[in-house]
N, C-alpha and C positions, 0 to 999 in steps of 0.2 A: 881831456875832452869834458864839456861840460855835461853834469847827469842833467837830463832833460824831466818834465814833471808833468803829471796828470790831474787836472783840480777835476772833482768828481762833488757835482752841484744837487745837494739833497735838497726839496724845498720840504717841511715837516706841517703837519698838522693835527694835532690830535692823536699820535702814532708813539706818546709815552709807553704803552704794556709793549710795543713788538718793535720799536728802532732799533734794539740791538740786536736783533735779528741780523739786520742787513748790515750793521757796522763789523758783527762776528764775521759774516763773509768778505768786508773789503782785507780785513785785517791779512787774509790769509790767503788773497789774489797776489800774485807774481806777478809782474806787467814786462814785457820782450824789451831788452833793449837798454836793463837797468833803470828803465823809469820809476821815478819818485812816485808818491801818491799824494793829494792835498784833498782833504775832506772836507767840505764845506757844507755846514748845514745850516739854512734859515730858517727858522722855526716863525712861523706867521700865523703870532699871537695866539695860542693852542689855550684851548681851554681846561686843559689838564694837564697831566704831570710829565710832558715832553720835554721841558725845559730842565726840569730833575734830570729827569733819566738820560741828555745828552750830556749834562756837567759831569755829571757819575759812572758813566761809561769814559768820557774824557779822563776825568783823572784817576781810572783805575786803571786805562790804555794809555800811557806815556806814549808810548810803540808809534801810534795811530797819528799823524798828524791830523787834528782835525781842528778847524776853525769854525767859531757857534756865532752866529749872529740873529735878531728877533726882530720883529715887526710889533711896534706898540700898539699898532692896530690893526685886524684882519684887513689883509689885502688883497687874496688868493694866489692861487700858486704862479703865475705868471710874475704876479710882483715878487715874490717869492724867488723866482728865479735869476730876474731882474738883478734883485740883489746880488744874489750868489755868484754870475758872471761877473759881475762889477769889482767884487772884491777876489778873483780868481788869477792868480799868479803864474799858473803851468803854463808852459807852450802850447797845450789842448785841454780842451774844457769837454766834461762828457757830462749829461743829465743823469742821476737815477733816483729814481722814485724811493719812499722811504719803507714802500711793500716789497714783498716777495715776487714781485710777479716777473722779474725781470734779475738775470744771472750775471754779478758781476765777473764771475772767470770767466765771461765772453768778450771783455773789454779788449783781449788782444785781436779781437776777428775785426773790431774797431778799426783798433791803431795800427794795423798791417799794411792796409793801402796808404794809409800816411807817412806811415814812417821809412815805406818803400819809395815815398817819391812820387805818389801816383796822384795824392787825393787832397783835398785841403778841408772836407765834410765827409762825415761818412753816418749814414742814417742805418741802424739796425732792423733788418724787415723783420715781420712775425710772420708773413706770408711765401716767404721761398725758403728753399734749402733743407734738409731733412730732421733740422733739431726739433725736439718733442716740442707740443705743443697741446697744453690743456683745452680741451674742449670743452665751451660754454653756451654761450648766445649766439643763434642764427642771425638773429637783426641786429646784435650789435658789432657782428663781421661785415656781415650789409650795409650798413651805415658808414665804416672804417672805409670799405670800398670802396664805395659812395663819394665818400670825400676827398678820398687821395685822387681818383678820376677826376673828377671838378678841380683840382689844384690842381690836377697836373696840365689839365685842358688848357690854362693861363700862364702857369710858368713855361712849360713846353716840355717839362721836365717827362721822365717815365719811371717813376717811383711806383713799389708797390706797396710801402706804408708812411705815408706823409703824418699820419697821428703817430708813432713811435715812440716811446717814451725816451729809447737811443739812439741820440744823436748826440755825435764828436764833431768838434771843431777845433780849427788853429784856434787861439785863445784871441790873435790879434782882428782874426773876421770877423768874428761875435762880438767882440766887446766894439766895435767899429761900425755897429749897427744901432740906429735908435728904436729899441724894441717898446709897444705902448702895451700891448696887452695885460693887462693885471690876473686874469683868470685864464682858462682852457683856452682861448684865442692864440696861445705862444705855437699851437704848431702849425697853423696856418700861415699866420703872420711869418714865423721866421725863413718857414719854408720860400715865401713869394717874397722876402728882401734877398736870403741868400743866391735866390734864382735870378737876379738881377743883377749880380755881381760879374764884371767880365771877366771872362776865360776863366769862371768857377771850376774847379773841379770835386763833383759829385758824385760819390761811389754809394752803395748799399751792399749790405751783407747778411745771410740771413741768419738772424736767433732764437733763443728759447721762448716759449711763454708760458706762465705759470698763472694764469688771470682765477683774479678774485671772483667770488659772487660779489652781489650786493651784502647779503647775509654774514660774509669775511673782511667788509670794508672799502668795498668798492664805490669812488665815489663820485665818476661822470655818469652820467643821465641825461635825455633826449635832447631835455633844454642845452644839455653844452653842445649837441651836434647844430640844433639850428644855428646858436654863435656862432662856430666852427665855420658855416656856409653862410654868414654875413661875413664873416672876417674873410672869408676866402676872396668874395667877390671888391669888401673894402681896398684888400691891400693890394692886390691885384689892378684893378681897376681905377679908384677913388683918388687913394691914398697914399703915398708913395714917399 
């Protein structure tokens, strides 16, 4: 039987002092089922010492498959991502951010409805289920809301976190999708192409959150929610 594979799409930015944070945690995630692991990080044009620190974590983890590729010039994280699905080989493709804010030993709560047969997406809520979850900003829960409501209003969908930083996919959905967004517009957008897809099937699962402040490197802000709700009504409506 063939071992099936998980490409796990980092976009990096300026996250030189603490990548290895998150790379010491994939190393040592089990994934159900014997699945592989594929690390992919795009590092999008950092203006420090990110690109060191992923070569030097690379070649001191042989262990680790991980695949680096860079952007010669900032593009932001959706280009970013762009990339990373592109060049992603596994059978599922899962996003995770290059912070802590998000648990990769939750990756099998992911792949459970998939690999049972059930699901062909499967989006990680921060808002159900009883896994801890950092408490921060009133309005920037409001906002998260805010938005998944408004996209769910047009997809028809009933998500309760369409911003997510986790979301899985067959590898062959995504990559079969013409995603534009270059910056924070990826989870509007992909959410209202995926919603269009027939006989999708769309599971959600609930997990951890460990959210940054601003003061720890947090780095949407207001201006990315009004995007967010032009892109909602673009790709929805507009654009298609």
């Amino acid at each position: 039987m063939q071992i099936k594979k998980l490409s796990i799409v980092i976009p990096a930015y300026n996250e030189g002092p603490t990548i290895h944070h998150i790379l010491d945690k994939l190393i040592v995630v089990n994934l159900d089922g014997g699945i592989e692991k594929e690390v992919i990080i795009v590092n999008d044009c950092s203006k420090d010492n990110t690109e060191e620190a992923i070569l030097a974590y690379q070649a001191a983890n042989p262990g680790l498959n991980i695949q680096y590729h860079k952007h010669e010039v900032n593009q932001g994280k959706g280009a970013a991502l762009h990339t990373g699905i592109a060049k992603a080989t596994g059978e599922y493709v899962i996003i995770q951010d290059a912070d802590l804010e998000y648990d990769p030993q939750e990756y099998n709560l992911l792949l459970k409805p998939v690999l049972s047969g059930f699901a062909d997406v499967v989006y990680g809520s921060r808002f159900m289920g009883g896994n801890p979850h950092r408490i921060l900003f009133f309005w920037h829960s409001i906002g998260n809301k805010f938005l998944t409501s408004l996209s769910n209003m047009f997809t028809n969908l009933n998500l309760t976190d369409m911003e997510t930083c986790y979301k899985l996919f067959r590898r062959d959905i995504v990559q079969g999708l013409k995603l534009k967004e270059k910056r924070f517009g990826f989870e509007p957008e992909v959410t209202a192409k995926i919603a269009r897809i027939p006989e999708i099937r769309i599971y959600e699962v609930g997990i951890s959150y460990y959210g940054r402040t601003y003061a720890e490197g947090k780095k949407i802000g207001w201006k990315d929610g009004f995007r967010a709700i032009y892109c909602i009504l673009k790709y929805n409506l507009f654009s298609r």
